[in-house]
C-alpha positions as CSV (number, residue, x, y, z in Angstrom):
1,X,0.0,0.0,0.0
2,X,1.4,3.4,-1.1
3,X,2.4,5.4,1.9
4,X,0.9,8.9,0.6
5,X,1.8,10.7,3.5
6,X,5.6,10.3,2.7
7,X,5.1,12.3,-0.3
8,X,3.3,15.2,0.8
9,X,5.4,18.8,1.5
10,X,2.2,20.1,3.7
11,X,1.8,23.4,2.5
12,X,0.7,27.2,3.6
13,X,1.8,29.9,1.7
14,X,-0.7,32.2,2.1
15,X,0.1,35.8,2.4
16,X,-2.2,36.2,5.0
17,X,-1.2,33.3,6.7
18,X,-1.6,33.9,10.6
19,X,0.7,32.2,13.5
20,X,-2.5,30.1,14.6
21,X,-3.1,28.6,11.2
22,X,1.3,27.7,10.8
23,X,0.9,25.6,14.7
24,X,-2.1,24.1,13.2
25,X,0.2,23.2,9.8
26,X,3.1,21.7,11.7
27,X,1.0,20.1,14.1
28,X,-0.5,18.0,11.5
29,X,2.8,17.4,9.9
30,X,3.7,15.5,13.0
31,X,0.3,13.8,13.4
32,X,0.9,12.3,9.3
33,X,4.3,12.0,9.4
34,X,4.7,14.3,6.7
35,X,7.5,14.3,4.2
36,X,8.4,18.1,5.1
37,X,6.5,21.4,5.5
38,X,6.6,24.2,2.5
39,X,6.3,27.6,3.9
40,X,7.9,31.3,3.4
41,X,11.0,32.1,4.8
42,X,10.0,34.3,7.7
43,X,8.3,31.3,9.5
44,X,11.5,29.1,9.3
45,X,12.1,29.8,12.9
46,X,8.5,29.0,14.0
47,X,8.8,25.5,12.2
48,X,12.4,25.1,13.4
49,X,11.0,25.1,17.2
50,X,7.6,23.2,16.1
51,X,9.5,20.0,14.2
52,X,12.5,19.9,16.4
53,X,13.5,15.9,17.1
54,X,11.3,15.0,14.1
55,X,12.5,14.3,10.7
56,X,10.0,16.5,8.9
57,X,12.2,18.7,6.3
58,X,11.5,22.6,6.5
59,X,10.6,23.8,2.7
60,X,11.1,27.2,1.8
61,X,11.1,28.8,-1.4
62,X,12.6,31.8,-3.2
63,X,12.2,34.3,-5.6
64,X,8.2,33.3,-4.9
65,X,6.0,33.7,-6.7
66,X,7.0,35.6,-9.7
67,X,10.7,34.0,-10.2
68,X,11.6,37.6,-11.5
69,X,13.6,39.2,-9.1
70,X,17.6,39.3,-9.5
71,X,19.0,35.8,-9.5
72,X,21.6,37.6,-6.9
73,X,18.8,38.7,-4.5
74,X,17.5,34.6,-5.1
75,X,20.4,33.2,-4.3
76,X,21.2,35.2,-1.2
77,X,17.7,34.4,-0.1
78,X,18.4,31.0,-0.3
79,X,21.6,30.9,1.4
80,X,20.7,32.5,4.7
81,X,16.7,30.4,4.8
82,X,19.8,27.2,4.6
83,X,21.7,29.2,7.8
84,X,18.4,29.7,10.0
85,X,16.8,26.4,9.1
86,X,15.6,25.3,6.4
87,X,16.3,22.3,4.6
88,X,15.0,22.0,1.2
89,X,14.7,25.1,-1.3
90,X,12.2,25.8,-3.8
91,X,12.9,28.9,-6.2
92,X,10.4,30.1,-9.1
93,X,12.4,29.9,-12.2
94,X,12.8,32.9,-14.3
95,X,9.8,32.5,-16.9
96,X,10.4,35.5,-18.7
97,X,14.0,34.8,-19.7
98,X,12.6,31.3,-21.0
99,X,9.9,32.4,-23.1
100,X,12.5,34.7,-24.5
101,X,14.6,31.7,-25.0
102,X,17.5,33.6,-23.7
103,X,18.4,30.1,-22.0
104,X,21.8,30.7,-21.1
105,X,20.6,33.3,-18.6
106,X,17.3,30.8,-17.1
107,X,20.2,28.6,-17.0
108,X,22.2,30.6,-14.6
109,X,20.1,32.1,-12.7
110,X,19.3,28.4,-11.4
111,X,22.7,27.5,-11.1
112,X,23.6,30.8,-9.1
113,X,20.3,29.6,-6.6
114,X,22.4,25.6,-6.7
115,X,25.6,27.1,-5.8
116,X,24.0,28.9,-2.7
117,X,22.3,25.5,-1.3
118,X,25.7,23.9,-1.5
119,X,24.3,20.3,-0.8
120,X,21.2,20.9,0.2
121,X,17.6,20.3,-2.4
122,X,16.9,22.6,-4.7
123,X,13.3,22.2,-6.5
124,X,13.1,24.7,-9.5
125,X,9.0,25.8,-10.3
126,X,8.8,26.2,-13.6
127,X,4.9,27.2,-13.4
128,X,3.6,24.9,-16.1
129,X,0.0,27.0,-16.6
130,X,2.0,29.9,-18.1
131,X,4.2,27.3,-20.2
132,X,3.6,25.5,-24.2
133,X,4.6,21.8,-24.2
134,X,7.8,22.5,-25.9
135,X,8.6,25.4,-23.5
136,X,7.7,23.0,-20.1
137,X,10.1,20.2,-22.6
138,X,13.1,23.2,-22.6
139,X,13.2,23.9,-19.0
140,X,13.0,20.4,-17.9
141,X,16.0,20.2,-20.2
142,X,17.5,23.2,-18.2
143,X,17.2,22.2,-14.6
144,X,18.8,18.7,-15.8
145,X,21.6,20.8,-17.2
146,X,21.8,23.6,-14.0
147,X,22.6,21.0,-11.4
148,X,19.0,21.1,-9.6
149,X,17.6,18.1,-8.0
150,X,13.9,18.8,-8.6
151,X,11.3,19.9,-11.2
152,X,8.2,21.6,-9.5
153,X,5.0,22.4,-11.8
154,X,3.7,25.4,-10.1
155,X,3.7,27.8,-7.3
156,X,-0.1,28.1,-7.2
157,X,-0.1,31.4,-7.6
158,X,-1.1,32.2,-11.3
159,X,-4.7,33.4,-11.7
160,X,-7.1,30.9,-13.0
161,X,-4.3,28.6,-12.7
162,X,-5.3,24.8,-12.9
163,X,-1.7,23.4,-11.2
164,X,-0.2,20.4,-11.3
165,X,-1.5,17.9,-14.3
166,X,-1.3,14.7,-15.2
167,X,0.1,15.3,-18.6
168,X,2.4,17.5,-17.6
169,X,3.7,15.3,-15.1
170,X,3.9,12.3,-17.6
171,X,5.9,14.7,-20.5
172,X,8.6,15.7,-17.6
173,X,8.9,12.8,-16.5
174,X,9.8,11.8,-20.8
175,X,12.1,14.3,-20.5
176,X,13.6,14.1,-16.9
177,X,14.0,10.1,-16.8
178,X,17.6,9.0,-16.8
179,X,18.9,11.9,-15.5
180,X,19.2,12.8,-11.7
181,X,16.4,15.3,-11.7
182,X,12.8,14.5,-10.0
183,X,9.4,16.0,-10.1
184,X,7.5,17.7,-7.8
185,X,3.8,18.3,-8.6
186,X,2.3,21.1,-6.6
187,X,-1.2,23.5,-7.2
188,X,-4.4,22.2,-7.3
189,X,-4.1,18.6,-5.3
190,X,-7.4,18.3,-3.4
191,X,-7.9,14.3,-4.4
192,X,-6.6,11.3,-3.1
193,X,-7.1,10.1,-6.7
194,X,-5.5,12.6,-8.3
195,X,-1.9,12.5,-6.0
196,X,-1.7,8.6,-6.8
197,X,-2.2,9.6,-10.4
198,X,0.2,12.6,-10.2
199,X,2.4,9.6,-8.6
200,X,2.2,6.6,-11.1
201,X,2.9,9.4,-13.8
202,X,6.3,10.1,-12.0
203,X,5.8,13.0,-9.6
204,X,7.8,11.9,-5.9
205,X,7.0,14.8,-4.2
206,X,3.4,16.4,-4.0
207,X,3.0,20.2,-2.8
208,X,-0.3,20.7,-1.1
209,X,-2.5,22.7,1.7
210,X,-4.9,19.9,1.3
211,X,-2.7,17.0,2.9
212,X,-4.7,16.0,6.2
213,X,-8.1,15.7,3.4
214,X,-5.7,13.5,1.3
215,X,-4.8,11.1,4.0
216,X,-8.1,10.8,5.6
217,X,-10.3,10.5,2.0
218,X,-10.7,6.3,1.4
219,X,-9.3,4.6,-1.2
């Protein structure tokens, strides 16, 4: 029986995220067994003190959630979330630079984010709603080149936005198999159904506020 629960990042990333509702977020990372937490970087601290003695990983991310901000100003982000806590990084990739297919530059600006996680995970979003198939193809192709350890479909952010999807899980997975790179699907997840599906199409991490519903829903 798949262990679901092991692939969940249990998410809150809300702007208006309040202290109560974070408790209430780690809490039930510890009552699941969570694979980690994904939250923004001035909450590190809170988790830090919430998970200690447990081996839930602390998921920030950077440059979130437009990817468009100096690569500097994303990797130095990066590097001191790393120094107060956290354990895993997620940065938006630079869309614009992609869609321009000035690829050299989406290139480094990932590799810049790498060299500031040293060894820790880096998960690159490269927001698949706002992507064509050849374009989600190309930066799949990147992050495999750019050192990164994960793919990540979406930050959840873009208006009208349907998130992660099967398809797109399956054609990164095309692209991304043999190489060291995996997938994380994240953005719209609110099924049982759909995160085993998301899984048999190659996805080993799922990014969702909808974890404790995900575990508790029957098979």
């Amino acid at each position: 029986m798949m262990n679901l629960n092991q692939y969940i990042e249990h998410t809150l990333l809300k702007q208006d995220a309040t202290k109560t509702e974070l408790l209430k977020l780690f809490e039930d990372a510890k009552q699941y067994n969570f694979k980690g937490v994904c939250i923004n970087s001035s909450n590190i601290m809170l988790a830090k003190n919430s998970l200690k003695n447990t081996p839930i990983k602390i998921v920030t991310v950077v440059g979130f959630p437009l990817g468009a901000c100096l690569s500097e100003v994303k990797a130095f982000e990066a590097q001191r979330a790393i120094e107060i806590g956290a354990d895993e990084i997620d940065m938006v990739m630079n869309v614009q630079s992609l869609k321009d297919k000035d690829y050299t530059f989406t290139q480094l600006d990932i590799e810049k984010v790498k060299h500031a996680c040293n060894d820790k995970i880096l998960k690159v979003i490269i927001e698949t709603d706002l992507l064509t198939k050849d374009e989600i193809k190309k930066a799949c192709e990147i992050i495999a080149f750019s050192g990164a350890d994960f793919a990540k479909t979406s930050t959840g952010f873009v208006k009208n936005g349907v998130g992660a999807k099967v398809e797109d899980i399956k054609l990164m997975h095309e692209i991304l198999i043999g190489t060291n790179v995996k997938i994380k699907a994240s953005g719209g997840i609110k099924t049982r159904e759909k995160a085993i599906e998301l899984i048999n199409a190659g996805a080993e991490r799922l990014g969702t506020s909808s974890g404790v519903m995900l575990c508790e829903q029957p098979l």
